[in-house]
TIVO-2410 file (N, C-alpha, C; in nm, 3 decimals):
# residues 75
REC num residu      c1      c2      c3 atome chaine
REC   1      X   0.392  -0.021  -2.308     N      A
REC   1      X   0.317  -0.140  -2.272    CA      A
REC   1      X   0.289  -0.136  -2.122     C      A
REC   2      X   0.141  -0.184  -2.072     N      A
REC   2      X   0.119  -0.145  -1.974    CA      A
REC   2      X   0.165  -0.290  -1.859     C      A
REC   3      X   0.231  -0.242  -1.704     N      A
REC   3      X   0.265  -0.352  -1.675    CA      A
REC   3      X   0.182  -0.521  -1.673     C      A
REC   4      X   0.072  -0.466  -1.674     N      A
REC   4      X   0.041  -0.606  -1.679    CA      A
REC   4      X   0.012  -0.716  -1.827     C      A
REC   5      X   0.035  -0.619  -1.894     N      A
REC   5      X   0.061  -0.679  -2.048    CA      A
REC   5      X   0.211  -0.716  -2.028     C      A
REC   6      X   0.288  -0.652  -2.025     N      A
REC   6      X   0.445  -0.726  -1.992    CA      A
REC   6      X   0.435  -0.843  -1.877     C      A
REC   7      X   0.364  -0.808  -1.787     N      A
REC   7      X   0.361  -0.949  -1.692    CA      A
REC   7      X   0.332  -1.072  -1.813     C      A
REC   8      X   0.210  -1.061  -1.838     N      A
REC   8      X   0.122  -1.181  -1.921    CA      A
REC   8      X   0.199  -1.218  -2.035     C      A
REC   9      X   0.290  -1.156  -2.124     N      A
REC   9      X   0.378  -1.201  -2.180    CA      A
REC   9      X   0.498  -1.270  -2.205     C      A
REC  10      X   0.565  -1.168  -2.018     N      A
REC  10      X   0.672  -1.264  -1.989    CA      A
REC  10      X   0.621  -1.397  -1.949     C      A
REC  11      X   0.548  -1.423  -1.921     N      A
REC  11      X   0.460  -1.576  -1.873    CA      A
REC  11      X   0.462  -1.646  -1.956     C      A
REC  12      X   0.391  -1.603  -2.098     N      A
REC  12      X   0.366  -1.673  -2.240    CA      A
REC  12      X   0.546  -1.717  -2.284     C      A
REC  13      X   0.585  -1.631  -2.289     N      A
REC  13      X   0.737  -1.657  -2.314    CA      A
REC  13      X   0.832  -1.768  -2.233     C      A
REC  14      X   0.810  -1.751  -2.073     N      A
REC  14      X   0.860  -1.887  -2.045    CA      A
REC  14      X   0.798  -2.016  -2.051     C      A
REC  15      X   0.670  -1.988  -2.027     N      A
REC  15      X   0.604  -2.119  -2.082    CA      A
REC  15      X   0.661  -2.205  -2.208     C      A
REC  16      X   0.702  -2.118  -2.305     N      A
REC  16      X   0.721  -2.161  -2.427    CA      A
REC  16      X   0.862  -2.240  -2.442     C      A
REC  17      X   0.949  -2.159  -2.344     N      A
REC  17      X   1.062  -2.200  -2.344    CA      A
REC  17      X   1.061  -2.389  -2.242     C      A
REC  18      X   0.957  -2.393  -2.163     N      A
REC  18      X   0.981  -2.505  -2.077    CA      A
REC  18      X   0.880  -2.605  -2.192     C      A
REC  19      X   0.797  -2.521  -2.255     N      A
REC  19      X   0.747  -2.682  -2.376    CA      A
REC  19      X   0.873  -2.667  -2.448     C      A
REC  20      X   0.966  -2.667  -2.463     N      A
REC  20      X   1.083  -2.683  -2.609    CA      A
REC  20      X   1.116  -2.845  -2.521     C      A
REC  21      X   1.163  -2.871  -2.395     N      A
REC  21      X   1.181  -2.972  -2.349    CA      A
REC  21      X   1.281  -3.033  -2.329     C      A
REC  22      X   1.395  -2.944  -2.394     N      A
REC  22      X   1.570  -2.978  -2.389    CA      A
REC  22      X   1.616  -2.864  -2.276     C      A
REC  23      X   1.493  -2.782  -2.134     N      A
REC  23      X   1.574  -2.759  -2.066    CA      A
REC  23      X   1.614  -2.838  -1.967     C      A
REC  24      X   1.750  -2.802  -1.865     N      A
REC  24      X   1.808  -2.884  -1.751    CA      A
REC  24      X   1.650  -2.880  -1.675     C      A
REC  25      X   1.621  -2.994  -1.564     N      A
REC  25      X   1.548  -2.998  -1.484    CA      A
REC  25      X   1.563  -2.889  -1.370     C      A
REC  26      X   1.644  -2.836  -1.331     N      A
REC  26      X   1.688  -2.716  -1.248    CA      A
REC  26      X   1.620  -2.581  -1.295     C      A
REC  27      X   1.678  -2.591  -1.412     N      A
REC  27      X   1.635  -2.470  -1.479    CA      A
REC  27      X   1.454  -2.469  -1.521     C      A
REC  28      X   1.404  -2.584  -1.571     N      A
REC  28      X   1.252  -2.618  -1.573    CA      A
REC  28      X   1.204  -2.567  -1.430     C      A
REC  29      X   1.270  -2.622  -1.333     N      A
REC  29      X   1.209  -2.600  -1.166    CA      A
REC  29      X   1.237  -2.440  -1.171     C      A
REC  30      X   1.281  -2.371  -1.204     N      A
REC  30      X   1.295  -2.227  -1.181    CA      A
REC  30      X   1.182  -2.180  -1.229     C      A
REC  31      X   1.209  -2.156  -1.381     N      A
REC  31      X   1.096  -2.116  -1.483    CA      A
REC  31      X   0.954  -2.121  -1.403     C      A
REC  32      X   0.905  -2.268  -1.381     N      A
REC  32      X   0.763  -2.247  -1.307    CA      A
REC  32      X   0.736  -2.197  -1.195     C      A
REC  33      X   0.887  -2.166  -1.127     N      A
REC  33      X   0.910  -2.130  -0.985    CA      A
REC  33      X   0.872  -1.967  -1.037     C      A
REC  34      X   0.945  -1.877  -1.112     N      A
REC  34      X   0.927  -1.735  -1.177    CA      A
REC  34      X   0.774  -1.736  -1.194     C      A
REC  35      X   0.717  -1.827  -1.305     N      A
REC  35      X   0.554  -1.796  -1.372    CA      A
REC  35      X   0.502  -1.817  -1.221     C      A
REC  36      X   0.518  -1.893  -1.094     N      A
REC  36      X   0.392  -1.898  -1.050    CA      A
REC  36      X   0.435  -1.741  -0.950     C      A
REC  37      X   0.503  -1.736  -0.948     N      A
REC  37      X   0.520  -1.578  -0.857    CA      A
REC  37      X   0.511  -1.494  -0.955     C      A
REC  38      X   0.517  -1.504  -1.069     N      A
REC  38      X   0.462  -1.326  -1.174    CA      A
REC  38      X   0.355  -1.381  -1.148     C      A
REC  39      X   0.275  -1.478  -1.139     N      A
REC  39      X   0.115  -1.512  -1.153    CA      A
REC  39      X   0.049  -1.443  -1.038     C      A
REC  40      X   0.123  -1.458  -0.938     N      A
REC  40      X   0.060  -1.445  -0.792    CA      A
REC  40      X   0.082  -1.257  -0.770     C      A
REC  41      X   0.114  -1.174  -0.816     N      A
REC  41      X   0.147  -1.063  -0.793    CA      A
REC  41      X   0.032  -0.995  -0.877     C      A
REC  42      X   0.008  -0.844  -0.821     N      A
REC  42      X  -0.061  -0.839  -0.842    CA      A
REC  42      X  -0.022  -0.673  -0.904     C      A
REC  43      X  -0.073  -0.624  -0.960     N      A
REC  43      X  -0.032  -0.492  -1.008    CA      A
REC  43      X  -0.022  -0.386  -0.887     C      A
REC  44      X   0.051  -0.273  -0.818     N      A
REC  44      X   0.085  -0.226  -0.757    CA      A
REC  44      X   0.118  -0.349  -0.621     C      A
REC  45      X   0.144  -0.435  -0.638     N      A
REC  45      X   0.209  -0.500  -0.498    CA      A
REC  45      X   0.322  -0.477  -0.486     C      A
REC  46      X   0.329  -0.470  -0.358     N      A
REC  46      X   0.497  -0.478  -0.342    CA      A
REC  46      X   0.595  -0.585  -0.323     C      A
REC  47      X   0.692  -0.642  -0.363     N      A
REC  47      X   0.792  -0.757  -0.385    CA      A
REC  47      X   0.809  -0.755  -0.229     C      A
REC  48      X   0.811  -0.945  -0.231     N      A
REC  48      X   0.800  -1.015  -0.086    CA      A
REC  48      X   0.943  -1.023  -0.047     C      A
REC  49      X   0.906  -0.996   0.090     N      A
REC  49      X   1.049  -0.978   0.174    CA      A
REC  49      X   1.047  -1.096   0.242     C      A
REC  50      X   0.998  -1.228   0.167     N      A
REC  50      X   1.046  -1.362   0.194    CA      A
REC  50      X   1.162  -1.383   0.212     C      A
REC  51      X   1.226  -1.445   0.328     N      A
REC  51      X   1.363  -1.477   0.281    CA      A
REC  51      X   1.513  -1.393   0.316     C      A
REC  52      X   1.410  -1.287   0.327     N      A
REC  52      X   1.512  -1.166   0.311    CA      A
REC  52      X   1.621  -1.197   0.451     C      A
REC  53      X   1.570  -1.161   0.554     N      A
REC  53      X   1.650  -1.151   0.671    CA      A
REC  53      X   1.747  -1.294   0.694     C      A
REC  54      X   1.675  -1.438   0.639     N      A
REC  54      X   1.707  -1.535   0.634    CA      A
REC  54      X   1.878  -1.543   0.591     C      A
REC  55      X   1.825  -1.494   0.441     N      A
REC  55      X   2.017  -1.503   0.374    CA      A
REC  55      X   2.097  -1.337   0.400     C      A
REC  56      X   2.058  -1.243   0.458     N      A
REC  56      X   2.112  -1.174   0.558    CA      A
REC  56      X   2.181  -1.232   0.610     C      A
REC  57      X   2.117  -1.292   0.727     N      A
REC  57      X   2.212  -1.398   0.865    CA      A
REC  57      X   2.330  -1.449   0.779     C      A
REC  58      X   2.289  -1.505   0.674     N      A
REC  58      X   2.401  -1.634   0.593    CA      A
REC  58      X   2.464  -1.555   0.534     C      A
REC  59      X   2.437  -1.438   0.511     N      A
REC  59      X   2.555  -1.368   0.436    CA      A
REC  59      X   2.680  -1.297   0.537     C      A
REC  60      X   2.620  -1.270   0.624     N      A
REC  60      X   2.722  -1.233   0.770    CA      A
REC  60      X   2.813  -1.312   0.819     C      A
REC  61      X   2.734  -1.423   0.849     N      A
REC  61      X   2.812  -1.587   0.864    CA      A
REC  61      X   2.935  -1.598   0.741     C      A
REC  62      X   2.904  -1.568   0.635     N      A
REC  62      X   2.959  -1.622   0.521    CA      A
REC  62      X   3.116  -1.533   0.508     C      A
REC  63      X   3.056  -1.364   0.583     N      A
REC  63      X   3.166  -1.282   0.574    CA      A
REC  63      X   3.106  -1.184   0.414     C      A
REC  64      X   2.990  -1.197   0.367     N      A
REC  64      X   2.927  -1.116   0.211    CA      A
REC  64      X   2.906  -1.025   0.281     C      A
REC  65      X   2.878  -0.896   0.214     N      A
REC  65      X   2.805  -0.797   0.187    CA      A
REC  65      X   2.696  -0.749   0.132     C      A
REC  66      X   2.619  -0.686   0.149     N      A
REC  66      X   2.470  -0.714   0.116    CA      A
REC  66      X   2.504  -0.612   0.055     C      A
REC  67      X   2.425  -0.642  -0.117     N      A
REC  67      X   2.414  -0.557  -0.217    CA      A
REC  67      X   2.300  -0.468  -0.225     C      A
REC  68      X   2.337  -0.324  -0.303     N      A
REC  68      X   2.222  -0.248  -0.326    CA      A
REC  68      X   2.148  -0.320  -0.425     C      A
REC  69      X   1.982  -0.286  -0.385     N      A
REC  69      X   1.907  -0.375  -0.507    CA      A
REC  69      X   1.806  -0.240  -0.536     C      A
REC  70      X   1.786  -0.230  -0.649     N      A
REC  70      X   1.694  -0.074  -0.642    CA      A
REC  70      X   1.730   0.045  -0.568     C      A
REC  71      X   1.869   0.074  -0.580     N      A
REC  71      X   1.885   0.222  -0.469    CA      A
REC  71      X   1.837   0.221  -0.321     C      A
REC  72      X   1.821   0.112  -0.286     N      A
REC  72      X   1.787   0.080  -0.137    CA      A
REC  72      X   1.880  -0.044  -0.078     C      A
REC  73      X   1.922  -0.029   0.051     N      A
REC  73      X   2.011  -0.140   0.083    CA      A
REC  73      X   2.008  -0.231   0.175     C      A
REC  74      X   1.998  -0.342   0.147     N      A
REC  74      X   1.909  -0.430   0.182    CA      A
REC  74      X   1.935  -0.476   0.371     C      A
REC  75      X   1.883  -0.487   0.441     N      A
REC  75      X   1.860  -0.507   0.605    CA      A
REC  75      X   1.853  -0.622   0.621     C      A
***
């Protein structure tokens, strides 16, 4: 399946899950939080380094360790 058929599906799929209507409001706020960022991506883009350096700092502060994510480690 080509990626953007798996994009457009996983979409159809949570959609479906936030009309059932017995999820937590947290979890509803996620779901549309996920569809509108699979929406916004685009086939060969590369994943946003929003954020990134942000919870870095907080993880230093915190005394964490920053995990490998994809065989690369995160800065």
């Amino acid at each position: 399946m080509a990626p953007e058929e798996t994009r457009t599906r996983l979409i159809a799929q949570i959609a479906s899950l936030l009309n059932d209507g017995t999820m937590p409001a947290d979890a509803r706020a996620a779901g549309l939080t996920l569809i509108g960022w699979l929406a916004r991506r685009m086939p060969g883009e590369a994943a946003s380094r929003d954020g990134v350096e942000e919870m870095c700092r907080r993880a230093a502060v915190l005394g964490c360790r920053p995990r490998r994510i994809g065989g690369r480690r995160s800065t």
